[in-house]
C-alpha positions as a Markdown table, in Angstrom:
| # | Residue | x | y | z |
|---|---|---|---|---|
| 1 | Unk | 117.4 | 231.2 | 119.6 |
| 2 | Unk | 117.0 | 227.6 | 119.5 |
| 3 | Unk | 115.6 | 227.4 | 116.0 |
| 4 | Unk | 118.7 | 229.8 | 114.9 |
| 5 | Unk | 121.2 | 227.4 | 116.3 |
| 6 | Unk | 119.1 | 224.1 | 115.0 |
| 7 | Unk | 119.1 | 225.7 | 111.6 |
| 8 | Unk | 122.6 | 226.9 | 111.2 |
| 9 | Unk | 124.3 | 223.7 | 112.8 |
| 10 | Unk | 124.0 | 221.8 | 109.2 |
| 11 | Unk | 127.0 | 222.1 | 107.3 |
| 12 | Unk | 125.1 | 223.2 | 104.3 |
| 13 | Unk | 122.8 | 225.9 | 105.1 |
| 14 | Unk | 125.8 | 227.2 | 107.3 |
| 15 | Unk | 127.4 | 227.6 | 103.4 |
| 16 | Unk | 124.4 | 228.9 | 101.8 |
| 17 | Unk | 123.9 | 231.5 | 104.6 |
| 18 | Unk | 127.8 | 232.6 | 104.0 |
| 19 | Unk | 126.8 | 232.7 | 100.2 |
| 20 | Unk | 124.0 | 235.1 | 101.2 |
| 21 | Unk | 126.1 | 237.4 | 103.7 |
| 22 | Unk | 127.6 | 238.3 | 100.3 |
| 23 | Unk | 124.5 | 239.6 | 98.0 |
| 24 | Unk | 120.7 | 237.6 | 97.5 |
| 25 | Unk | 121.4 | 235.2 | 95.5 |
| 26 | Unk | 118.7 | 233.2 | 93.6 |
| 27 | Unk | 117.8 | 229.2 | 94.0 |
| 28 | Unk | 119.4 | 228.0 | 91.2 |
| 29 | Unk | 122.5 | 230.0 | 91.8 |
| 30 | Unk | 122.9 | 229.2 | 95.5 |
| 31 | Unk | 122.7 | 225.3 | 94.5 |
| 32 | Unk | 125.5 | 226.2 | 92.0 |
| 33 | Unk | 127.4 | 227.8 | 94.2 |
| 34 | Unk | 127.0 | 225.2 | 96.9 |
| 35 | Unk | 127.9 | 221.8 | 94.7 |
| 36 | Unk | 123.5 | 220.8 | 95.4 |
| 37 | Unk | 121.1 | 220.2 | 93.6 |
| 38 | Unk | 117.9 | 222.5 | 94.1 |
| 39 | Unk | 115.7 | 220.7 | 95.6 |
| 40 | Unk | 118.0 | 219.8 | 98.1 |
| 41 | Unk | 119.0 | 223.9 | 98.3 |
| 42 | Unk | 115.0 | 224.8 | 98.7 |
| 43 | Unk | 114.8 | 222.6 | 101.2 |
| 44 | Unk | 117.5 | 224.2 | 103.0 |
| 45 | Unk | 116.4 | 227.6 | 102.4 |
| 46 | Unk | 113.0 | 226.9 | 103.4 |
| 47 | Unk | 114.4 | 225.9 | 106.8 |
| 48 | Unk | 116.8 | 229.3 | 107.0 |
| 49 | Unk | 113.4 | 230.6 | 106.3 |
| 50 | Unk | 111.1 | 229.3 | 108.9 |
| 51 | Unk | 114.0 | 230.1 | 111.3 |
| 52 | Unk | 113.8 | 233.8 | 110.5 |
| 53 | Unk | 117.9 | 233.8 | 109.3 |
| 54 | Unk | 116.6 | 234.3 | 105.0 |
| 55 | Unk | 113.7 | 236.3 | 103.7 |
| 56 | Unk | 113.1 | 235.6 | 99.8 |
| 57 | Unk | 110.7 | 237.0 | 97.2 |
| 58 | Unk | 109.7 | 236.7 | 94.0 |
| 59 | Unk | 111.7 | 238.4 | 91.0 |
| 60 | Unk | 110.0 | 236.8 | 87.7 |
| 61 | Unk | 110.4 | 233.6 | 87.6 |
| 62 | Unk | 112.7 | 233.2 | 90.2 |
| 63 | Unk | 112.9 | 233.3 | 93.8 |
| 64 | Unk | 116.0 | 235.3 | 95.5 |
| 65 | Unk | 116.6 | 235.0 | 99.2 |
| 66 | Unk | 118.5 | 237.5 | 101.1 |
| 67 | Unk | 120.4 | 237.1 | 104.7 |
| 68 | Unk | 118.5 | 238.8 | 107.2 |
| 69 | Unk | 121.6 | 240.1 | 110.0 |
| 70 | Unk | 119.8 | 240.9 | 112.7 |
| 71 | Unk | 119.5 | 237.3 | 114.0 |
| 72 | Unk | 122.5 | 236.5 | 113.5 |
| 73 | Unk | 123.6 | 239.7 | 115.9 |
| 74 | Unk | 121.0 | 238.6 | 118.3 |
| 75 | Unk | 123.3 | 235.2 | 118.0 |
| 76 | Unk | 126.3 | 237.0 | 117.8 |
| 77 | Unk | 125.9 | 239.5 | 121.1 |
| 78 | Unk | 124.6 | 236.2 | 122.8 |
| 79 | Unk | 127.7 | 234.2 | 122.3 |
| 80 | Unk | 129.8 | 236.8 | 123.3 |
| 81 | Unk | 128.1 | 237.6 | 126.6 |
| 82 | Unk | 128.8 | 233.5 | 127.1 |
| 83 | Unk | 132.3 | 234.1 | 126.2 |
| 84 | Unk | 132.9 | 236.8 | 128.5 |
| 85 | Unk | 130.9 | 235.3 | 131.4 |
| 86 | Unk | 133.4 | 232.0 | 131.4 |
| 87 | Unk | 136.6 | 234.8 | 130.7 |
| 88 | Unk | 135.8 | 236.7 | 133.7 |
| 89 | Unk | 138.9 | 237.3 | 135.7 |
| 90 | Unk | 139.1 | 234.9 | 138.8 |
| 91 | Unk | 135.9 | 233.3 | 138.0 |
| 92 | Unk | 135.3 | 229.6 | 138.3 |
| 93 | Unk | 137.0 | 228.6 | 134.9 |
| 94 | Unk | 140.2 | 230.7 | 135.8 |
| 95 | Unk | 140.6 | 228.6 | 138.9 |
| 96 | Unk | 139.5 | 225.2 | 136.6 |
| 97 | Unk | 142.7 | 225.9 | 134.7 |
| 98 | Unk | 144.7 | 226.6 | 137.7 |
| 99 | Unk | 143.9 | 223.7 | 139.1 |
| 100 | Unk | 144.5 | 221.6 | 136.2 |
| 101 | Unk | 148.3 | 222.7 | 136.1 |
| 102 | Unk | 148.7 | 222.0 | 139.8 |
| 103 | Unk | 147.3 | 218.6 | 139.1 |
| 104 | Unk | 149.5 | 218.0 | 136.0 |
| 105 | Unk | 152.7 | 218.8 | 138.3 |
| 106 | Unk | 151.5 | 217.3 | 141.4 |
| 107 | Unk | 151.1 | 213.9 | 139.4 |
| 108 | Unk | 154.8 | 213.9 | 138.3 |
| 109 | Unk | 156.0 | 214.6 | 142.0 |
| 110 | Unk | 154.2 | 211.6 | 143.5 |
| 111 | Unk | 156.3 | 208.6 | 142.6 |
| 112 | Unk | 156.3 | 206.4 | 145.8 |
| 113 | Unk | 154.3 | 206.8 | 149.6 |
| 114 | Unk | 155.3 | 209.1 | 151.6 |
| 115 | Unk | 156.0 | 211.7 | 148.0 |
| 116 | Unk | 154.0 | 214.9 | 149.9 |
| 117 | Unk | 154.8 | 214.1 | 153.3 |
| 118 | Unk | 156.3 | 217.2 | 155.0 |
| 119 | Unk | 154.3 | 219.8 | 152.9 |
| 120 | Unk | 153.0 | 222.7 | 154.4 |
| 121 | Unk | 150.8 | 225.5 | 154.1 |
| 122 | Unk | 150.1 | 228.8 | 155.2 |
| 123 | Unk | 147.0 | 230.9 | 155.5 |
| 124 | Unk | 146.3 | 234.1 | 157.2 |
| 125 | Unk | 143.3 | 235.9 | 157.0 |
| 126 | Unk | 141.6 | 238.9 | 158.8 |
| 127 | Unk | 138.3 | 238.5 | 160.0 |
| 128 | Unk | 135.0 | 240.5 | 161.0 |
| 129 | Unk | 133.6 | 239.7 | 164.4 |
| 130 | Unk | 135.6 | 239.0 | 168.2 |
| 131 | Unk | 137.4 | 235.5 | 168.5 |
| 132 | Unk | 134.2 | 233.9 | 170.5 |
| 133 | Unk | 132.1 | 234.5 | 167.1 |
| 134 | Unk | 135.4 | 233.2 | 165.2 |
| 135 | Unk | 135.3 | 230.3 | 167.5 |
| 136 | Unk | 132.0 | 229.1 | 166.9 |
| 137 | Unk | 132.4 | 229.1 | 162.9 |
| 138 | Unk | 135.1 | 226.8 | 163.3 |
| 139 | Unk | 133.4 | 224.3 | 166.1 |
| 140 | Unk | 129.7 | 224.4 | 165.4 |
| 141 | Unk | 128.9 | 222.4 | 162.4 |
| 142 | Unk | 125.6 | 224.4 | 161.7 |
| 143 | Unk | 127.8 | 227.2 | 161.0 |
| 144 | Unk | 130.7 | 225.6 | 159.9 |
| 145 | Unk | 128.6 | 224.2 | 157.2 |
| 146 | Unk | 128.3 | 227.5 | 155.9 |
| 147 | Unk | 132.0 | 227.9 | 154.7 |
| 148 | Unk | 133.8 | 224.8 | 154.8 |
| 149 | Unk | 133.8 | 223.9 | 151.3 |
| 150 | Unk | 135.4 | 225.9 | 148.2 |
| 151 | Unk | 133.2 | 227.3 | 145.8 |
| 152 | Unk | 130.9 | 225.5 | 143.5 |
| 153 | Unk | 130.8 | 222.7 | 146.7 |
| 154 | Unk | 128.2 | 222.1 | 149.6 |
| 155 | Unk | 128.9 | 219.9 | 152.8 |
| 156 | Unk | 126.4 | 217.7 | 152.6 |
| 157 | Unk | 127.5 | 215.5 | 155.7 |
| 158 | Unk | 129.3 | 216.8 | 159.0 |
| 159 | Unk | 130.2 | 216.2 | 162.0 |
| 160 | Unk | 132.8 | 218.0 | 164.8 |
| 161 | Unk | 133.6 | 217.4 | 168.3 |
| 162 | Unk | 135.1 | 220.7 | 169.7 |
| 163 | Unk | 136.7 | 218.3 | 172.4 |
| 164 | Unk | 140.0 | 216.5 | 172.6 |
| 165 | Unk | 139.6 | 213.1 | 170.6 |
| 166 | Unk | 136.4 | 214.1 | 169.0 |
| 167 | Unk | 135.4 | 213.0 | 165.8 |
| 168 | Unk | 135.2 | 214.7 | 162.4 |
| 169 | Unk | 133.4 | 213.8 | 159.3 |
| 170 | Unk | 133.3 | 215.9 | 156.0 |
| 171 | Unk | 131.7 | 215.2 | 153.2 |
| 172 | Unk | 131.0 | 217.4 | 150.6 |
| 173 | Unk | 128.9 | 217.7 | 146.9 |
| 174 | Unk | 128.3 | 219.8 | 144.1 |
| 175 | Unk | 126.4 | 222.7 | 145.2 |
| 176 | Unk | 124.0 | 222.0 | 142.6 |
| 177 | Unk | 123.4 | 218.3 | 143.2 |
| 178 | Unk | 120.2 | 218.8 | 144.8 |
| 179 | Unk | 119.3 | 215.3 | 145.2 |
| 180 | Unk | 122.7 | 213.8 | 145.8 |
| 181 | Unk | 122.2 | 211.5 | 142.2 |
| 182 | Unk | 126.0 | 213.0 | 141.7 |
| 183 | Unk | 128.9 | 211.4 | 142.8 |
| 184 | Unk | 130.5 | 212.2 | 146.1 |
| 185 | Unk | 133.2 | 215.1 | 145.6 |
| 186 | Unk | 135.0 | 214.0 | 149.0 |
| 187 | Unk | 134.6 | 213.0 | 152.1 |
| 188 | Unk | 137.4 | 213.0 | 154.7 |
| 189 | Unk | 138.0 | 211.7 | 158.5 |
| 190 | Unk | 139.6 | 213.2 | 161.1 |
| 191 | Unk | 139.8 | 213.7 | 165.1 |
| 192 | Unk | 140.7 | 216.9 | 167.0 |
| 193 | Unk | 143.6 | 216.6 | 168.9 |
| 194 | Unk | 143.7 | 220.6 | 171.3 |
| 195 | Unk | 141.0 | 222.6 | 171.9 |
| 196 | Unk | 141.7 | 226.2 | 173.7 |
| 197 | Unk | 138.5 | 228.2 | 173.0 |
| 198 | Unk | 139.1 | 231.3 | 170.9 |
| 199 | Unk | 142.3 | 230.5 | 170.6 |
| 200 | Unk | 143.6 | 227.5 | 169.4 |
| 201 | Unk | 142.1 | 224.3 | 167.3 |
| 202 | Unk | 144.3 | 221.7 | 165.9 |
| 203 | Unk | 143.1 | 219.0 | 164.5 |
| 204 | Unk | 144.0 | 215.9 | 162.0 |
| 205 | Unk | 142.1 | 215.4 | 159.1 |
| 206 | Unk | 142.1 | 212.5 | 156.4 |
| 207 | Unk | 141.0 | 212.5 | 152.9 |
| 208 | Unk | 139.8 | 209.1 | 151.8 |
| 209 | Unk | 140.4 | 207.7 | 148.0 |
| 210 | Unk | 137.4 | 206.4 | 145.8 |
| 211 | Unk | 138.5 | 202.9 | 147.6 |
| 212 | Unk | 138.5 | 204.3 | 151.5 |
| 213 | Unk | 141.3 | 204.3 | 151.9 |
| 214 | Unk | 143.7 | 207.0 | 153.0 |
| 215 | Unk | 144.9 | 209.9 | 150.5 |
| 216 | Unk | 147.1 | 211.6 | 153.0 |
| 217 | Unk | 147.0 | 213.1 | 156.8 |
| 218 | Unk | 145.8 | 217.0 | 156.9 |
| 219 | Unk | 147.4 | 218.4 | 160.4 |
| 220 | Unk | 145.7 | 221.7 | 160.8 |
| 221 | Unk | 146.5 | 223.9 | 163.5 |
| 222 | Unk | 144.3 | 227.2 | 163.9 |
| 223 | Unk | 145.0 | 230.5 | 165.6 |
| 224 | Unk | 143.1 | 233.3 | 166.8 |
| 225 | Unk | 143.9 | 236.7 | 168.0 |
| 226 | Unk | 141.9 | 239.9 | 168.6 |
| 227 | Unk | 142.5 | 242.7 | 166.6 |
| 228 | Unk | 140.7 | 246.2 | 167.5 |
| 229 | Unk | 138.6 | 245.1 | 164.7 |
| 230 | Unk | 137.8 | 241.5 | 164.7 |
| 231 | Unk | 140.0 | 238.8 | 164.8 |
| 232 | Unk | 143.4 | 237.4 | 162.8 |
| 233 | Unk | 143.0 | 233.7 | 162.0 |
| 234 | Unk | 146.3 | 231.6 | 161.2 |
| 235 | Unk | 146.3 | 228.6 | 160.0 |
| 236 | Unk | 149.0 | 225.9 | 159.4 |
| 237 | Unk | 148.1 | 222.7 | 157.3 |
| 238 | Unk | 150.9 | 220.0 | 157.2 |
| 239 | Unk | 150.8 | 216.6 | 154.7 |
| 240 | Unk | 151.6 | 213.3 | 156.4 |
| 241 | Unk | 150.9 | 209.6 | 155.4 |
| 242 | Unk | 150.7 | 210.8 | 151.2 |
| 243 | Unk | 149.8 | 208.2 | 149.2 |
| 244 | Unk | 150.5 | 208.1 | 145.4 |
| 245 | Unk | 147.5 | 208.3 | 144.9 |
| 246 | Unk | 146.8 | 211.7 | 146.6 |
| 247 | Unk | 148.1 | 214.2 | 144.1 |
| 248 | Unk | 144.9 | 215.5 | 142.7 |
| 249 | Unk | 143.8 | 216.2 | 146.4 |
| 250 | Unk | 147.2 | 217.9 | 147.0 |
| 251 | Unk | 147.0 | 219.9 | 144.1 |
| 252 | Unk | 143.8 | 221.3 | 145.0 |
| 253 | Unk | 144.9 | 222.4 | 148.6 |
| 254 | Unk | 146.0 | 226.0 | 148.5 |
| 255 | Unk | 142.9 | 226.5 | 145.9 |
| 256 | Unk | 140.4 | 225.0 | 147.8 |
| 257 | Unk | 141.3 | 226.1 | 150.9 |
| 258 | Unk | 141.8 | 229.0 | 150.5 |
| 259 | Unk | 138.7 | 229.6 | 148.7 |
| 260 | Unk | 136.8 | 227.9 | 152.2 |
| 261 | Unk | 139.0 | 230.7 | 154.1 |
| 262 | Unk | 137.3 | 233.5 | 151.8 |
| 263 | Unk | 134.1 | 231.7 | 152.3 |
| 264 | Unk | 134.4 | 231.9 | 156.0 |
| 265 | Unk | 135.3 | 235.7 | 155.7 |
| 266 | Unk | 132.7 | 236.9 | 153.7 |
| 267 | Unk | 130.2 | 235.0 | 156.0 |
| 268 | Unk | 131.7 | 236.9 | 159.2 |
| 269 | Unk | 131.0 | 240.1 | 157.2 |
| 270 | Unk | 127.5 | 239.5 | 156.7 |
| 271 | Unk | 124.3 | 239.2 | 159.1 |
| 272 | Unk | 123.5 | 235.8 | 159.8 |
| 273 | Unk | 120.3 | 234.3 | 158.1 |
| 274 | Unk | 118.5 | 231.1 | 158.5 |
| 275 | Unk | 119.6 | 228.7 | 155.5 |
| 276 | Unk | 118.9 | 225.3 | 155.6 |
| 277 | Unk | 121.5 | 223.3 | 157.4 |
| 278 | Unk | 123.1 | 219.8 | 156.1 |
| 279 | Unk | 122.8 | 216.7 | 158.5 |
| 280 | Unk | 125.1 | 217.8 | 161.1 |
| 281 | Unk | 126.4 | 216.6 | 164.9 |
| 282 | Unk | 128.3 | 218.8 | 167.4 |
């Protein structure tokens, strides 16, 4: 496949193999055809050649190539199954285009501090397992590592203290920076203000600009409550202290989050297994 692309991404043989999809031509027509001189078109044809896209022969003195189509099927069926992979419905690039609207109108709200403030959101989502397995997803950082990211993303630092005053640190990568070479996605600051195991967490949560400083104030407030079977989760999330500068992080919340929330759902759902864990402090 390589060779096939390498070969057909010159301008030229690109025109002489659209002069052969028509009928073999010979050398010194081709060149014709193309505005070349032969040399130049046997050079070019040669290389088709090697790459398996022309076949040519001998027809007295002249040689006549001819488009062989079944490479350029196997090209063909290849770039189609690319196609379809990024078209697939509420895939990653679906939710890259969301997002980039949502940024696009979130930039034109935030005009001064304070633009966001007020904001809220609402999630609700219905979970597998009783609220003391719930629970520990959302205060052990082993397992809340697991979730609390949206897709494409990995925590690669936390920390959460289930406690009245304790500290939170989130920071999360790409999931496929391996080495951490990439640049930071975001990291965020926060301290828990109630805890009422498996029932209520609320907590304050602070996104920090490339600079440190302060994109807004997330004020989350989680609920739990058994259902015959598992558990409902609501969730409230509330902007303070927005920033101008905070409208790409706004614009992402509903997506991201939510996405974390489906994350954290499909993880109740299945058995547990042993993953490796990012550094992490409970």
């Amino acid at each position: 496949m390589d060779a096939i692309l390498t070969a057909l991404a010159d301008p030229a043989r690109w025109r002489l193999v659209g002069l052969l999809a028509e009928r073999p031509r010979p050398v010194g027509v081709l060149a014709q055809l193309a505005g070349a001189r032969q040399p130049q078109t046997t050079k070019h044809l040669q290389s088709l050649e090697r790459a398996g896209l022309v076949t040519s022969q001998r027809s007295g003195q002249r040689r006549v190539y001819a488009l062989r189509p079944g490479p350029l099927r196997e090209l063909a069926d290849a770039l189609t199954r690319l196609a379809d992979t990024a078209d697939q419905a509420g895939g990653s690039h679906e939710t890259y285009d969301r997002y980039g609207l949502n940024v696009h109108a979130e930039r034109l709200a935030a005009q001064a501090p304070g633009w966001a403030d007020g904001r809220s959101f609402t999630f609700h989502r219905s979970l597998a397992g009783r609220p003391e397995e719930v629970w520990r997803h959302l205060t052990e950082a082993d397992l809340l590592a697991r979730w609390w990211t949206p897709e494409d993303l990995r925590v690669s630092e936390l920390v959460f203290e289930a406690r009245p005053g304790g500290r939170i640190v989130h920071e999360y990568r790409d999931a496929e920076d391996a080495d951490g070479s990439d640049l930071v996605v975001g990291r965020a600051r926060g301290v828990v203000d109630d805890v009422r195991p498996h029932e209520r967490l609320a907590y304050r949560l602070s996104p920090e600009l490339p600079d440190g400083t302060r994109a807004f104030t997330a004020h989350l407030d989680l609920g739990l409550r058994p259902t015959g079977t598992g558990t409902d989760l609501d969730v409230h999330f509330r902007i303070t202290d927005s920033a101008v500068e905070s409208a790409d992080f706004v614009a992402g919340i509903e997506i991201g989050y939510g996405q974390s929330l489906d994350k954290l759902a499909a993880t109740l759902a299945t058995p547990r297994t042993t993953a490796d864990n990012p550094r992490s402090t409970t």
